[in-house]
C-alpha positions in Angstrom: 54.6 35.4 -97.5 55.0 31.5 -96.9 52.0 30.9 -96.8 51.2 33.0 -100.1 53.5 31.5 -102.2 52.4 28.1 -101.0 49.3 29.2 -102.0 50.1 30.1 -105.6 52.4 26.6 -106.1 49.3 25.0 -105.3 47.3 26.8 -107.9 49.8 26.1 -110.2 49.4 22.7 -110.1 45.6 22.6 -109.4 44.6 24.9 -112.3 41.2 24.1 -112.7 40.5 25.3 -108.9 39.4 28.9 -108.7 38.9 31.3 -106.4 35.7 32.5 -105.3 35.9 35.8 -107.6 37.1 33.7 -110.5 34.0 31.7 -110.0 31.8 34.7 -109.9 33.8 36.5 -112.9 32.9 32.9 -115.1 29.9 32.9 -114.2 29.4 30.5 -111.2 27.5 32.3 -108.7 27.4 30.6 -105.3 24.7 31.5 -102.7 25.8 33.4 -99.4 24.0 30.3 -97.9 22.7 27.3 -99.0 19.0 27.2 -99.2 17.2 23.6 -98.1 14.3 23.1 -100.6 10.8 22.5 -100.0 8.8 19.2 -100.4 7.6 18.4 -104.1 6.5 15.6 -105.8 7.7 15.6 -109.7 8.2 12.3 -111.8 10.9 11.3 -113.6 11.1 9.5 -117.1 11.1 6.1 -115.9 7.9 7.2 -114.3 10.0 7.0 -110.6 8.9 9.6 -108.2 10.9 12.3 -108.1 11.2 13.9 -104.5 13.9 15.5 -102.5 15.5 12.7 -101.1 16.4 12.3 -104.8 19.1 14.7 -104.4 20.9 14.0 -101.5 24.0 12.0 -101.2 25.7 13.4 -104.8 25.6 16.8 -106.8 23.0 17.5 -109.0 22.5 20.1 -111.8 19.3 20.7 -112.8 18.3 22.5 -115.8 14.4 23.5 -116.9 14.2 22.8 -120.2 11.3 21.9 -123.0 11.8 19.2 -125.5 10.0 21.5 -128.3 12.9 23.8 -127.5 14.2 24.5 -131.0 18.2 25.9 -130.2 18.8 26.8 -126.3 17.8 23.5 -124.8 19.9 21.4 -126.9 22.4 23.1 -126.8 22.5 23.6 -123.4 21.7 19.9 -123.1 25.0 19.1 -125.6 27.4 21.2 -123.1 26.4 19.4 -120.3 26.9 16.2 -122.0 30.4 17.2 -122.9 31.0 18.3 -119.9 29.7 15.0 -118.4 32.3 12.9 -120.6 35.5 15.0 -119.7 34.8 13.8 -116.2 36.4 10.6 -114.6 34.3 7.8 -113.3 34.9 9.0 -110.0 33.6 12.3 -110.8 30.9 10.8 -112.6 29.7 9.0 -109.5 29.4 12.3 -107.8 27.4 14.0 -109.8 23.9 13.8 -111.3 22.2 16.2 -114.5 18.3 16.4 -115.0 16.2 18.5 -117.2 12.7 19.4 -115.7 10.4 19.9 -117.9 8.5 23.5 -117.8 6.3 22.0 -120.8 4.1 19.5 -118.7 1.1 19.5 -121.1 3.3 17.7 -123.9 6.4 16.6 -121.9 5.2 13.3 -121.1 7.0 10.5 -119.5 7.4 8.5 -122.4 8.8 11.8 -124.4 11.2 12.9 -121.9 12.4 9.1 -122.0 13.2 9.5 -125.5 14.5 13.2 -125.8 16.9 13.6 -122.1 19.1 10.1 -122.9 19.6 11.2 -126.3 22.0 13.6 -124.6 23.2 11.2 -122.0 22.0 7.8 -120.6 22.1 9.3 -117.3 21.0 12.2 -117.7 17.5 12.3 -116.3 13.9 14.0 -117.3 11.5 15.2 -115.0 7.9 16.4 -115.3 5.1 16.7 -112.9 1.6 18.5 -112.7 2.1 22.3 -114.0 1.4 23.4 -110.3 4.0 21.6 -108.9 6.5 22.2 -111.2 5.9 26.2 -111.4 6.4 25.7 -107.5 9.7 23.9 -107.6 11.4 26.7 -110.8 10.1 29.5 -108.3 11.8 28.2 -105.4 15.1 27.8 -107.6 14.6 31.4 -108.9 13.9 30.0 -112.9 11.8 32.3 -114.2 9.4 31.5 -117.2 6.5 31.7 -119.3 4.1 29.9 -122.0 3.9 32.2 -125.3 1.4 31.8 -127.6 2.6 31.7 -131.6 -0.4 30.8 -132.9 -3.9 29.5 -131.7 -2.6 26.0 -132.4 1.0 26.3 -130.9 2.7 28.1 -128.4 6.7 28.1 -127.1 7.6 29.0 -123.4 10.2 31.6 -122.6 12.7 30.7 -120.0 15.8 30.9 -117.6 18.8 29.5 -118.9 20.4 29.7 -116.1 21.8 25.6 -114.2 20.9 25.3 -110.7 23.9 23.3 -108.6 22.7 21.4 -106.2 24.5 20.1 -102.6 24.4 16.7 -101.6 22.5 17.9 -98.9 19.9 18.7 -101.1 20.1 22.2 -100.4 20.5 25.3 -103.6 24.1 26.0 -103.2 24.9 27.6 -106.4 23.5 28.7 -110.2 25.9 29.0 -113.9 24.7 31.3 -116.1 25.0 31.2 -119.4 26.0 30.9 -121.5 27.8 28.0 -121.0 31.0 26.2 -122.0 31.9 22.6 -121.0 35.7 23.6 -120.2 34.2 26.4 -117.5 31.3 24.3 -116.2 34.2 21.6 -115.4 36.3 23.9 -113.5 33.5 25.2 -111.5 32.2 22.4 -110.2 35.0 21.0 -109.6 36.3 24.2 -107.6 33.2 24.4 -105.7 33.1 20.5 -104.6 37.0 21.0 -103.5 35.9 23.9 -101.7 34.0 21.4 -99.2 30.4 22.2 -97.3 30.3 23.9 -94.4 
């Protein structure tokens, strides 16, 4: 009983922390277990490579996008961005947001330089050869496809869904959306309090 009501004082004072089935009820799904990711070699807009070493030491977030996106992707884009300025410095520090490209034919360094800091100045834009991109959404369960308008133009249908990961660098977690910058705050911060195993 102690120990319950000790429990619910420190909600009460810590009320962006939720429980597991909060987490799940907002959206946040965490994985059973964390899943360590395979090797890939992407780019990033400053033409860096972009391996997994890159996300170790910090959170990530990592959203596959397409800067020909006409509403979901900048929108998504803009949450995160919000999201990213409610934060404290410290906070900040411990987290980092890319948008891979799925759109690698006209995603080019250069455009994903102009388009993903638009949002963000540290947000960062990733492309890669189609193979190896297609190889890095599948492993992250992102789900997509290239639809043709016209013979001139096409659009690709895709999972909205962000992909959280560890500092390990393993998939710990996905949001899906939609999204809201108040409940993508309190998730992450409810799943970094809640520690790595």
């Amino acid at each position: 009983m102690l120990l319950f009501c000790g429990s619910l004082a420190w909600r009460s004072f810590n009320p962006e922390i939720m429980s597991k089935t909060e987490l799940q009820m907002n959206g946040a799904m965490l994985l059973h277990s964390s899943i360590p990711l395979s090797d890939f070699h992407l780019v990033d807009h400053l033409n860096q490579p972009f391996r997994p070493d890159r996300l170790k030491g910090v959170w990530s977030i990592i959203f596959f996008a397409f800067t020909n996106c006409p509403d979901i992707c900048p929108t998504t884009l803009s949450t995160l961005a919000s999201m990213y300025n409610q934060m404290s410095l410290d906070e900040r520090n411990n987290l980092q947001i890319y948008m891979v490209s799925l759109d690698t034919g006209r995603d080019t360094t250069h455009r994903l330089s102009q388009y993903v800091p638009y949002f963000n100045s540290d947000f960062v834009g990733v492309t890669g050869e189609q193979d190896s991109v297609g190889k890095f959404a599948t492993e992250l369960n992102v789900a997509y496809s290239q639809v043709q308008l016209d013979e001139n133009n096409y659009t690709i249908d895709h999972g909205t869904q962000l992909i959280l990961i560890n500092p390990r660098g393993e998939y710990h977690a996905f949001f899906k959306s939609p999204h809201s910058e108040t409940m993508l705050l309190q998730s992450w911060r409810s799943i970094v309090g809640m520690g790595l195993d």
